[in-house]
C-alpha positions as CSV (number, residue, x, y, z in Angstrom):
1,X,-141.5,-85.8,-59.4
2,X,-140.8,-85.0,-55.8
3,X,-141.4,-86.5,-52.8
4,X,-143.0,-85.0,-49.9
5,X,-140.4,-85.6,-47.1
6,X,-137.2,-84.2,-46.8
7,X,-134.9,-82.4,-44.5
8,X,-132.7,-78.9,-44.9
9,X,-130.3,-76.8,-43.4
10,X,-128.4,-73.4,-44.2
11,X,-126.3,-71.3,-42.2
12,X,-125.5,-67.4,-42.8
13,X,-123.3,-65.2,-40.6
14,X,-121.8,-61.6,-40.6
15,X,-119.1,-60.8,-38.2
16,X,-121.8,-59.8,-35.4
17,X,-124.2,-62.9,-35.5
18,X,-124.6,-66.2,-37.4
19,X,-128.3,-67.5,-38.2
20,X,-128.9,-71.2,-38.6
21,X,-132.3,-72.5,-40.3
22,X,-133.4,-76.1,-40.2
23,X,-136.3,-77.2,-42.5
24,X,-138.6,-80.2,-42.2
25,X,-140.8,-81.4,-44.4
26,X,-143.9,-84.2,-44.0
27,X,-146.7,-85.7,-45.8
28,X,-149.9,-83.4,-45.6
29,X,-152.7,-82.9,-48.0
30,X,-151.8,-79.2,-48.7
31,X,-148.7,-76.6,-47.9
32,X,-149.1,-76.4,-43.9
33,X,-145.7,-74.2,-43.2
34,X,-144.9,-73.6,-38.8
35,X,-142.1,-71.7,-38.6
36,X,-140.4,-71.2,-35.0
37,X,-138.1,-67.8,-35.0
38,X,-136.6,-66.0,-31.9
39,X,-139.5,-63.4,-30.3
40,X,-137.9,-60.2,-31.4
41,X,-138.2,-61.6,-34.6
42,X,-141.7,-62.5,-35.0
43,X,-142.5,-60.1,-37.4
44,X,-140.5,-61.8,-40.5
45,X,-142.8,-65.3,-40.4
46,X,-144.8,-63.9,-43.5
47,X,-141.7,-63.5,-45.2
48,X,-140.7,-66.7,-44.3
49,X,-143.7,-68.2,-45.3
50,X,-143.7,-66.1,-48.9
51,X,-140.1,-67.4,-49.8
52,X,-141.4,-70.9,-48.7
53,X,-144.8,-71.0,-50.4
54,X,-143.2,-69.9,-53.8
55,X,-140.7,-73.4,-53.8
56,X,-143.0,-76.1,-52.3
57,X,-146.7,-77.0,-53.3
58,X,-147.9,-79.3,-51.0
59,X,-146.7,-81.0,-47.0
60,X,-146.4,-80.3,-44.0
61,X,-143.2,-77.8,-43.2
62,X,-141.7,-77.2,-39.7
63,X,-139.1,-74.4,-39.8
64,X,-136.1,-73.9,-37.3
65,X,-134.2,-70.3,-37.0
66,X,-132.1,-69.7,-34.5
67,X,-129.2,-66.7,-34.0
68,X,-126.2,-66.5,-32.2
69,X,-124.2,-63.6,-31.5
70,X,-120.2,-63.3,-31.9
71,X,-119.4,-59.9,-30.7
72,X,-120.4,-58.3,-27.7
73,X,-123.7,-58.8,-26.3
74,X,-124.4,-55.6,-23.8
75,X,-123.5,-51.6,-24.4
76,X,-123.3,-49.8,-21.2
77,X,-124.8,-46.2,-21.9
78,X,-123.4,-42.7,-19.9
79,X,-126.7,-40.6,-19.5
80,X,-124.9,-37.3,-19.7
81,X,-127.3,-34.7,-18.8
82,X,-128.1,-36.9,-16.0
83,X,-124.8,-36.9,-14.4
84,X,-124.4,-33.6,-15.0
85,X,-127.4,-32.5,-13.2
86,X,-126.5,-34.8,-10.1
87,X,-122.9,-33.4,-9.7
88,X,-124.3,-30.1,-9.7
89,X,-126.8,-31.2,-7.2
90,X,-123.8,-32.9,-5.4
91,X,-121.6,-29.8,-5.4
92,X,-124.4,-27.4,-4.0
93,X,-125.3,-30.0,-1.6
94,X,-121.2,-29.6,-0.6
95,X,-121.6,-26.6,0.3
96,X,-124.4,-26.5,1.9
97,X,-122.9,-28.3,4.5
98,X,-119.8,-27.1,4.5
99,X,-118.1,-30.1,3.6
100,X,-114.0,-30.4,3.9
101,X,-113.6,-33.5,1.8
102,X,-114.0,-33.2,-1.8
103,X,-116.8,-35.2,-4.2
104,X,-115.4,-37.4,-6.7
105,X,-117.1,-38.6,-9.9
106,X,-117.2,-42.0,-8.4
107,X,-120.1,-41.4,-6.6
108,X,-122.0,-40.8,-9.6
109,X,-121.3,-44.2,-10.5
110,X,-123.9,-46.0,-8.3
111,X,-126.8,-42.9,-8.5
112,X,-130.2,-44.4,-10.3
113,X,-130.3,-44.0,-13.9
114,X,-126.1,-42.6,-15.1
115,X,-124.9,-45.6,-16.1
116,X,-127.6,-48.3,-18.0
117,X,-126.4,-51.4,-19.5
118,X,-128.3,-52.5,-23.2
119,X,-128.4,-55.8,-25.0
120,X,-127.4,-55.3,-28.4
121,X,-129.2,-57.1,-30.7
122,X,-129.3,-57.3,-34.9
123,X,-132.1,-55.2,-36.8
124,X,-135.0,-56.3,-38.2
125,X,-133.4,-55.4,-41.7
126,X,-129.7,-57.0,-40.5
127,X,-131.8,-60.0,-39.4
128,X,-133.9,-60.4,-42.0
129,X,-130.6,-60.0,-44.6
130,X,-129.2,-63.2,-43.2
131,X,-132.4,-65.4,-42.5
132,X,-133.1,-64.9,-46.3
133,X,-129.6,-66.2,-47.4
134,X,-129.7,-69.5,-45.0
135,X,-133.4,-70.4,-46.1
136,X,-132.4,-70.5,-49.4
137,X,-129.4,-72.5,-48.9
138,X,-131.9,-74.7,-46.3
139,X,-134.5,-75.2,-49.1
140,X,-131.7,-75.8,-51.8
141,X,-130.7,-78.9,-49.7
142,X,-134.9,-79.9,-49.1
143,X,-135.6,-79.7,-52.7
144,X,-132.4,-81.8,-53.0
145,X,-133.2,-84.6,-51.3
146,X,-137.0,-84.4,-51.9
147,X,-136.3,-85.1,-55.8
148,X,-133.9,-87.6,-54.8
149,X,-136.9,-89.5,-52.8
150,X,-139.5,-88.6,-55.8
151,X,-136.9,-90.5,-58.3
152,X,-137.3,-93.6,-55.8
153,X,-140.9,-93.5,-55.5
154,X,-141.2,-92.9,-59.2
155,X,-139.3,-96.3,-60.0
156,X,-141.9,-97.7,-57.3
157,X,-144.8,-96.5,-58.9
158,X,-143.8,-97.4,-62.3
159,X,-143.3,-101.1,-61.0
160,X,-146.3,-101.3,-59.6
161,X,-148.7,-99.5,-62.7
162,X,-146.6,-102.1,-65.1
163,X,-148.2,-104.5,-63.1
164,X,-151.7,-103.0,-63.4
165,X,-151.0,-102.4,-66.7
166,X,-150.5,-106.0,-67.8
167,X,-153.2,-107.3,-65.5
168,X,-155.9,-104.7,-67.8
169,X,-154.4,-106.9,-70.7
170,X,-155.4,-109.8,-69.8
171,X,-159.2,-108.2,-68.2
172,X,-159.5,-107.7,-72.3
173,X,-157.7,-110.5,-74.3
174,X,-160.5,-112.5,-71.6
175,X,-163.5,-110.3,-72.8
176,X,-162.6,-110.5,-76.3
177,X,-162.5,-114.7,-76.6
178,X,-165.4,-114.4,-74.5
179,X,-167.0,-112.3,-76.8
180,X,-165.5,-114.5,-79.7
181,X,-167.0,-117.7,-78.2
182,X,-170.2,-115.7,-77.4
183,X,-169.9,-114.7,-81.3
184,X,-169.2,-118.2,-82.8
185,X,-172.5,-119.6,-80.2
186,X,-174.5,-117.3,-81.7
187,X,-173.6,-118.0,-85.7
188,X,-174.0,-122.0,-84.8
189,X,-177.8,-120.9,-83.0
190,X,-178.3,-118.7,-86.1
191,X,-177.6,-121.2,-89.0
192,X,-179.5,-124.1,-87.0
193,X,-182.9,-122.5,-86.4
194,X,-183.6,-119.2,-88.0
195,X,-184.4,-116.3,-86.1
196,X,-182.9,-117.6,-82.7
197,X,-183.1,-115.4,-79.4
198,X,-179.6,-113.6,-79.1
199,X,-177.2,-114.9,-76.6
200,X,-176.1,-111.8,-74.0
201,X,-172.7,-110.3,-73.9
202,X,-170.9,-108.5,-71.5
203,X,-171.1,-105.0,-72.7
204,X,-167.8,-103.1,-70.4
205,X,-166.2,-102.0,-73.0
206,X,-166.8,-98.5,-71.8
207,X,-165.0,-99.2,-68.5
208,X,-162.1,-100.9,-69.9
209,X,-161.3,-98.2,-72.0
210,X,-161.6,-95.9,-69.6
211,X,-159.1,-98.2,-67.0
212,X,-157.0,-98.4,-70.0
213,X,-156.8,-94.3,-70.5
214,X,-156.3,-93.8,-66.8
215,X,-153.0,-95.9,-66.4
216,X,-151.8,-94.0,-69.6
217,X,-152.3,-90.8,-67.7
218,X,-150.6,-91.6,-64.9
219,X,-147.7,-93.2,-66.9
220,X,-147.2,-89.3,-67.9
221,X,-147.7,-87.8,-65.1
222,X,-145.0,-90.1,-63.8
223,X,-142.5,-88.2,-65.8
224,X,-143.7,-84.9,-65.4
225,X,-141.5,-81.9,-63.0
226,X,-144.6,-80.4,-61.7
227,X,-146.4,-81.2,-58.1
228,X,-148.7,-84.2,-59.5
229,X,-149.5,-86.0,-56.3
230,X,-153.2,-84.9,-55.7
231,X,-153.7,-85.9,-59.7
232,X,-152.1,-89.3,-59.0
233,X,-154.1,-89.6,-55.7
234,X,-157.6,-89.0,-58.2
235,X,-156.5,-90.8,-60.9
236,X,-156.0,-94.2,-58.6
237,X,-159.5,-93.4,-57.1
238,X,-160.9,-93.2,-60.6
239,X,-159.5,-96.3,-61.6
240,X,-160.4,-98.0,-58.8
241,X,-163.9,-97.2,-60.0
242,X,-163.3,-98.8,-63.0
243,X,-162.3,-102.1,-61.6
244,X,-165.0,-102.5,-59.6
245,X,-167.2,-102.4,-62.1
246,X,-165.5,-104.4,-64.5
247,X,-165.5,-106.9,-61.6
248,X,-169.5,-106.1,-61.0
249,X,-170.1,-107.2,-64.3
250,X,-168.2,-109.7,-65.9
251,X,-169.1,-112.3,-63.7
252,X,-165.7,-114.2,-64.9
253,X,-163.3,-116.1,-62.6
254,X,-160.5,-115.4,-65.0
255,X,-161.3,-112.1,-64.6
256,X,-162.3,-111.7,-61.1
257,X,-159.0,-113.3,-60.0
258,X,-157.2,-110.0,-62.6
259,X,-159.7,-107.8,-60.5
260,X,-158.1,-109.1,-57.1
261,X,-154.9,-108.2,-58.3
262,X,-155.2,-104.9,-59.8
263,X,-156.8,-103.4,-56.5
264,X,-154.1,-104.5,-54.9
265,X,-151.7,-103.1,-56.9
266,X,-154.2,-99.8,-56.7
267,X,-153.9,-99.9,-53.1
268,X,-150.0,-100.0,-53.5
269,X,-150.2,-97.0,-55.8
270,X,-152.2,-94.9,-53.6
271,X,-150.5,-95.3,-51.0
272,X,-147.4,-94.3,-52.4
273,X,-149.0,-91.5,-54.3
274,X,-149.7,-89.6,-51.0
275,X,-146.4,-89.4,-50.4
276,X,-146.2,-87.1,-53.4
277,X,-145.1,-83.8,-53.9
């Protein structure tokens, strides 16, 4: 059992660029993944996503990359043929005019368009390289922590189904003296007057049994390494429905005060069952 919450983080770096991703995880009803990357790398979120989808089942997921580059940010580029073409323009231009002084290539420097000055930044593959090995040290860290808070609700929800589970057995050893005592009138009724009217019973078997069946599924499903927090959250629903029908129809104080209880305990169970993986 997991829980849904949890936080991760993984760092990868070549000797260009380091990439950092931080994951965080929430309660949600399904897998809702929002992943944040810088804009020249929008184009990898479905990758992200993918790698993502294929670890987690279920919760909200907010994911962090960010870069930083080591080496040298900016490449200043020569455009050759460019140059070329102004010095010969420059020499003719010489003389033309008839000019004593010599041109250096100096003044080249400062003409539109010879000298242009690049940022430098990692590929799409290069990029994509790294982001893959700090996710999955990021979600190695999530899953982590997200099994050590599913141990912990686990115990929690096993405390608080042994409670239900105790407070069914006495909904039942009730019914069955009642039904006993109801057995025991009617015998007395029978051997005094022949052919007496039969005294009612309360006939939930049906629901009990069906209570009873429910908290032994979710005793499994407590155990169980698979995502089972949307059967946990159905299973509490469906046992809800139970109760309040046992409580509809017994029409017993003993047994209403067991019903009190065990929604209670339902309501505890729920809520903790959302939390879920």
């Amino acid at each position: 059992m997991r829980s849904m919450t949890g936080y991760g983080n993984g760092d990868s770096r070549t000797e260009d660029f380091s990439v950092k991703t931080e994951l965080q995880t929430y309660n949600h009803r399904f897998l809702d993944i929002k992943v944040r990357l810088p804009g020249e790398y929008q184009s990898l979120e479905s990758y992200i996503v993918k790698k993502i989808s294929d670890r987690l089942s279920r919760g909200r997921v907010n994911v962090f990359i960010a870069f930083q580059q080591s080496g040298d940010r900016y490449r200043v580029i020569i455009n050759e043929a460019l140059a070329k073409k102004y010095w010969q323009a420059l020499n003719r231009m010489q003389q033309a005019i008839k000019a004593e002084a010599g041109i250096g290539p100096e003044v080249l420097i400062g003409l539109p368009g010879v000298l242009e000055a690049t940022s430098v930044t990692p590929s799409i593959r290069e990029f994509k390289k790294q982001v893959g090995l700090s996710l999955e040290r990021a979600l190695a860290k999530l899953l982590a922590m997200r099994k050590k808070e599913g141990a912990d609700l686990s115990a929690d929800l096993s405390k608080h189904v042994s409670l239900l589970t105790r407070c069914a057995a006495r909904v039942r050893k009730q019914l069955d003296n009642k039904e006993k005592q109801r057995l025991a009138r009617q015998e007395r009724k029978d051997a005094g007057k022949a052919g007496g009217q039969t005294l009612p019973g309360i006939n939930v078997q049906e629901e009990l049994s069906r209570l009873e069946n429910h908290i032994k599924q979710f005793k499994g499903y407590l155990i169980s390494k698979k995502p089972v927090g949307k059967t946990l959250e159905f299973l509490c629903q469906e046992m809800l429905r139970e109760v309040t029908t046992l409580g509809d129809k017994a029409a017993d104080s003993v047994v209403s005060c067991q019903i009190v209880m065990m929604k209670s305990e339902l309501e505890s169970l729920r809520e903790q069952a959302r939390n879920v993986e």
